[in-house]
C-alpha positions as CSV (number, residue, x, y, z in Angstrom):
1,X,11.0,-8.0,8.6
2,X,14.0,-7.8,6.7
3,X,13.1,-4.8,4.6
4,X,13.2,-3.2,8.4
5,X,16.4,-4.5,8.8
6,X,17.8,-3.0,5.5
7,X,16.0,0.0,6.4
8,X,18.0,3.9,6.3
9,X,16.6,4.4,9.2
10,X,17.7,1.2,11.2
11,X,20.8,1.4,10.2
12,X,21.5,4.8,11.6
13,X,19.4,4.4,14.5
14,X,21.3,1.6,15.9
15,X,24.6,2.9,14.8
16,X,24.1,5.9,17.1
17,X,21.5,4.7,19.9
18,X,23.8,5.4,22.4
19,X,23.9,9.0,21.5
20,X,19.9,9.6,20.9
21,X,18.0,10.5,24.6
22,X,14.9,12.4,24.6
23,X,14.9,15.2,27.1
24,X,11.9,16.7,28.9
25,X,12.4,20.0,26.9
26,X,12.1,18.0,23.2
27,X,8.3,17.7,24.5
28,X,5.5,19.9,23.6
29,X,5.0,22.0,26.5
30,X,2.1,24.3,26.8
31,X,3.4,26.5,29.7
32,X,6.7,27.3,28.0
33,X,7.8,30.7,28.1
34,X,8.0,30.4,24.1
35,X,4.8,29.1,23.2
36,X,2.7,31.7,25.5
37,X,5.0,34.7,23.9
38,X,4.2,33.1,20.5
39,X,0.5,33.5,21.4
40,X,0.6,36.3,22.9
41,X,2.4,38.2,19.7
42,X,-0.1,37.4,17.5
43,X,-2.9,38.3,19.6
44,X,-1.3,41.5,19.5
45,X,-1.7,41.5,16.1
46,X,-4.6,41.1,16.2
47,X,-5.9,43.4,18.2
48,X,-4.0,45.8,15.7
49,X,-5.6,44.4,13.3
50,X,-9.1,44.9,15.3
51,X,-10.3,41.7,15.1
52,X,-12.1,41.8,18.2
53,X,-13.8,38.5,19.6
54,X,-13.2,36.8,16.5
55,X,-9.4,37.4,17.0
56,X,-9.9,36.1,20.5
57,X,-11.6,33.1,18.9
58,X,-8.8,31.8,16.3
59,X,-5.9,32.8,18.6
60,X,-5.3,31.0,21.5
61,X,-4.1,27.8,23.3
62,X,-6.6,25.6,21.9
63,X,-6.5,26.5,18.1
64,X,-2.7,27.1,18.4
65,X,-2.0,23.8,20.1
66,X,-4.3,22.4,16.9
67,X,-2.8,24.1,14.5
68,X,0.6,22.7,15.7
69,X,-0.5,18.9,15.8
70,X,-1.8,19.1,12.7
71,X,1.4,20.5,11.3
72,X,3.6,17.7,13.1
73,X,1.1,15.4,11.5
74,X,0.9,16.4,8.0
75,X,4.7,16.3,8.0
76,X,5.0,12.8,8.9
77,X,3.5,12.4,4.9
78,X,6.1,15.1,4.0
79,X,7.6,13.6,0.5
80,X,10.8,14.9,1.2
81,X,10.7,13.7,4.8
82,X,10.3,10.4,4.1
83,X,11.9,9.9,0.7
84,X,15.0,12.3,-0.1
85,X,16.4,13.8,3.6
86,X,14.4,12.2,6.3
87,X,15.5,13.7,9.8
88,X,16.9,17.2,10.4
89,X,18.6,15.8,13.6
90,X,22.3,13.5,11.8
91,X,22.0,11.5,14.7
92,X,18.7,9.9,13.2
93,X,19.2,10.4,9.7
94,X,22.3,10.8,6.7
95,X,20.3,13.3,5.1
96,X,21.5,11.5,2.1
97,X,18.0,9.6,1.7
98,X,14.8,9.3,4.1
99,X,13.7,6.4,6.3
100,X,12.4,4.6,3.4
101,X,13.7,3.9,0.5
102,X,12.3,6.0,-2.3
103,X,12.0,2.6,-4.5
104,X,9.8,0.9,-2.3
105,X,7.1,4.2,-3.0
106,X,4.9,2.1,-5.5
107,X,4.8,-0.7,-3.5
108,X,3.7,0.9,-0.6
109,X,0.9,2.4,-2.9
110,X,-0.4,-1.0,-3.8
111,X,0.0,-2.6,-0.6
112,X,-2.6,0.1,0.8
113,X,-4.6,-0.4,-2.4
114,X,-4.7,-4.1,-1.6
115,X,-5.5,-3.5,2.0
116,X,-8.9,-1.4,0.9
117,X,-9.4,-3.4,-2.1
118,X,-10.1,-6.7,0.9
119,X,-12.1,-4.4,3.2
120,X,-8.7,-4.4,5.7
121,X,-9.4,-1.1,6.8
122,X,-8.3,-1.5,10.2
123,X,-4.5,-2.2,8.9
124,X,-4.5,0.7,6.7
125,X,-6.4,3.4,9.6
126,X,-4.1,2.1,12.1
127,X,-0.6,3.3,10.0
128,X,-2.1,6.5,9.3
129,X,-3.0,7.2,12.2
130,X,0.0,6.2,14.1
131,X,2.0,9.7,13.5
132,X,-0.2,11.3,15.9
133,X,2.5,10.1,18.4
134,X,5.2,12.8,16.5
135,X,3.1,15.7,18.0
136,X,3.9,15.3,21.4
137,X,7.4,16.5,20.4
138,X,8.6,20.1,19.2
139,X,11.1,18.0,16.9
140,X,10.1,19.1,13.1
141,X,10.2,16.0,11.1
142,X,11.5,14.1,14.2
143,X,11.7,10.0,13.2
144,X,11.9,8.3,16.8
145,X,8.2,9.0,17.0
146,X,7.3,8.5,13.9
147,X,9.0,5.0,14.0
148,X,5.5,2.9,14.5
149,X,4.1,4.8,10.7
150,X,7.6,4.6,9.2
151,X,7.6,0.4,9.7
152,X,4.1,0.6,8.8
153,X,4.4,2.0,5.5
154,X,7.5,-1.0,5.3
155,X,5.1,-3.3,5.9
156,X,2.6,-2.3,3.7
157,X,5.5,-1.9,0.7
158,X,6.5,-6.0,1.6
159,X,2.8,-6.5,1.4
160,X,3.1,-5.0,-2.4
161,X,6.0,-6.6,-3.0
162,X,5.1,-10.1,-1.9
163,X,1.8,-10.1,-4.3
164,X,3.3,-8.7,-7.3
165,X,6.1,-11.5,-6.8
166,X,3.2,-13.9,-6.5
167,X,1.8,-12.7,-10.0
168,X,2.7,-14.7,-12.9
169,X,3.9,-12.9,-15.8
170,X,5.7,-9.1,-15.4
171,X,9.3,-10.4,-15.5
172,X,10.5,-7.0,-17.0
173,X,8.9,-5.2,-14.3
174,X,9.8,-7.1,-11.0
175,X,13.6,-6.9,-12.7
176,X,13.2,-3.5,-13.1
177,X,12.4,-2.5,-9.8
178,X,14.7,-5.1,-8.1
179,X,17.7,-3.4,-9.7
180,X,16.6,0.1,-8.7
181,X,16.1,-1.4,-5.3
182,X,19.8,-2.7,-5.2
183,X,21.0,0.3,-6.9
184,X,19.3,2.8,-4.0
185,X,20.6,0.5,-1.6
186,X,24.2,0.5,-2.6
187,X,24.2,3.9,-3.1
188,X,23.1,4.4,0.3
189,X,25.6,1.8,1.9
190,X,28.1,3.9,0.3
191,X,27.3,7.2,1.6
192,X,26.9,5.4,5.0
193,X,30.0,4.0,5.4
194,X,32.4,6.7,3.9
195,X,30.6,9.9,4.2
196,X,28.1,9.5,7.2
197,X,30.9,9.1,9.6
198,X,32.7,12.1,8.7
199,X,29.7,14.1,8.9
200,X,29.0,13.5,12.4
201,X,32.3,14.2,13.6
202,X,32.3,17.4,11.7
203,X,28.7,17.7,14.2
């Protein structure tokens, strides 16, 4: 819980909750004007191309509206997403760091190797499955819907953290990554506090 609380992305969140609404046009829409012209352009193609059935086959609503959920998916594991920027939207992130901090990585690694190493499969399927609610939006790299993956992957870097507290021995290690840990953390308090605000009044 508190590694939630501590999180990039709850800080920023509830600084500017007020300000975040989801409209009916941040939803994928399949009748859009933009995604049947988008279709429609590269059927064009190929036809030009003379692709025949088999462009009729790969280009359409079906394998376009897969090929765009898969996309919205794969970029919820986006490194860069997650780790270094986070949200293209400054209302959801500083774009100083991502969600998560980018310590809390190998811990997040062994808490879902702990997970399949006790047959707790369910746990681990359930968080990586969870982004499949980010591609109902047209938001790239959108966190609000990514929220139930991004405190999953918390969770599962607390349950890493809480067994290799529990081990005896690897004093230089845990001391290690506490003071990367604190050090991330200041650094982003610092940007939050006297950089963050400038940048949304510059939005």
């Amino acid at each position: 819980m508190w590694l939630n609380l501590i999180s990039p992305w709850f800080w920023v969140l509830s600084r500017n909750h007020r300000t975040i609404k989801l409209e009916k046009s941040d939803f994928y829409q399949l009748q859009s004007p933009q995604f049947i012209s988008q279709i429609n352009t590269f059927q064009g193609e190929a036809r030009q191309k003379g692709w025949g059935k088999w462009g009729k086959l790969t280009v359409n609503k079906a394998t376009w509206l897969f090929r765009d959920a898969l996309t919205q998916y794969l970029e919820s594991f986006d490194f860069h997403y997650l780790f270094i920027e986070g949200d293209l939207d400054l209302k959801k992130s500083t774009r100083s760091t991502g969600p998560i901090y980018l310590s809390l990585l190998p811990f997040i690694v062994y808490g879902f190797y702990l997970n399949f190493k006790k047959n707790h499969y369910f746990v681990s399927l359930g968080i990586l499955a969870s982004p499949v609610l980010g591609i109902f939006l047209k938001q790239h790299y959108e966190t609000l819907s990514r929220l139930p993956f991004i405190i999953g992957l918390t969770f599962m870097a607390a349950v890493g953290i809480v067994s290799l507290s529990c081990k005896k021995g690897y004093r230089s290690l845990k001391v290690t990554f506490i003071a990367i840990f604190i050090l991330e953390f200041l650094r982003f308090a610092h940007y939050y506090f006297l950089h963050y605000p400038i940048l949304l009044q510059v939005k």
